[in-house]
C-alpha positions in Angstrom: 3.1 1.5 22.3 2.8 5.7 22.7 -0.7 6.9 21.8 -0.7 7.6 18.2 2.1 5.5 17.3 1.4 3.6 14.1 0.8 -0.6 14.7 3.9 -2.5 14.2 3.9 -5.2 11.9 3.2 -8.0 13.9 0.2 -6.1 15.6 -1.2 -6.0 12.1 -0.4 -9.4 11.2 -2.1 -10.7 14.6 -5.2 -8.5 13.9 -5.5 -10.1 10.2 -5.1 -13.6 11.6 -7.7 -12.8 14.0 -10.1 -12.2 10.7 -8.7 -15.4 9.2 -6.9 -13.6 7.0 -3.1 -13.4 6.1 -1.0 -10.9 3.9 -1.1 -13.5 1.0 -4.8 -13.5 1.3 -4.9 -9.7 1.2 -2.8 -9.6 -1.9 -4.5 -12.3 -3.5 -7.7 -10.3 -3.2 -6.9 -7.2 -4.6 -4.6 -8.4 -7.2 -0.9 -6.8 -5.5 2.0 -8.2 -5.3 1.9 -9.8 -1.5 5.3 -7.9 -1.3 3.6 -3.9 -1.5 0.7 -5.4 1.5 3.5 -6.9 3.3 5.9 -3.6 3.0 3.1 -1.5 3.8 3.1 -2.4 7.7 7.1 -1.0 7.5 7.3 1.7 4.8 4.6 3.8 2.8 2.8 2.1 0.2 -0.9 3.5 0.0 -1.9 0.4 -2.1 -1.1 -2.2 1.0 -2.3 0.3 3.4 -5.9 0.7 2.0 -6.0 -3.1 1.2 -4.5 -4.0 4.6 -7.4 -1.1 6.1 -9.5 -3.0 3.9 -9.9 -5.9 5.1 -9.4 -4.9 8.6 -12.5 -2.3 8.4 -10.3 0.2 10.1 -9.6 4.1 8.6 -6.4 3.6 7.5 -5.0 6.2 9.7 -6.4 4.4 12.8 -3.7 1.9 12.0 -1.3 4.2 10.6 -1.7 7.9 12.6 1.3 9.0 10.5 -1.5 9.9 7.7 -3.3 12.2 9.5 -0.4 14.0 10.3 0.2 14.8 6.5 2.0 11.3 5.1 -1.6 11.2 3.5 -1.5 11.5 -0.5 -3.7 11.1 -3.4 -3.8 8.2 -5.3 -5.4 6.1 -7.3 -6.9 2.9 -6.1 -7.6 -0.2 -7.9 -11.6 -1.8 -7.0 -11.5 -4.8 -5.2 -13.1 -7.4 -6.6 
């Protein structure tokens, strides 16, 4: 992987299953679809990312650089509960 390339999906999945967590369990916990947090590793979708960030306690745009190079937007963001 080039420095500064965003994770691929299976890196993401791998570090998740490391925490004991899955993309279901993700979803389940901040009430998304698991569809958007599964997406998220291949195509924008700011809810999945943060979620996915989340529960990796990473920046987001440690796992996906592309934000800091201006994919970043505002939205807003539901509380996890």
């Amino acid at each position: 992987m080039a420095h500064g390339a965003d994770k691929r999906p299976e890196e993401i999945r791998f570090m998740l299953n490391r925490k004991g967590m899955t993309f279901a369990d993700v979803a389940r916990e901040c009430d998304l679809p698991e569809s958007t947090v599964r997406s998220a590793t291949r195509k924008p979708s700011i809810e999945g990312e943060w979620a996915i960030a989340y529960f990796l306690d990473l920046p987001a745009s440690t796992i996906w650089p592309s934000l800091a190079r201006g994919r970043l937007r505002a939205a807003s963001w539901r509380v996890i509960r």
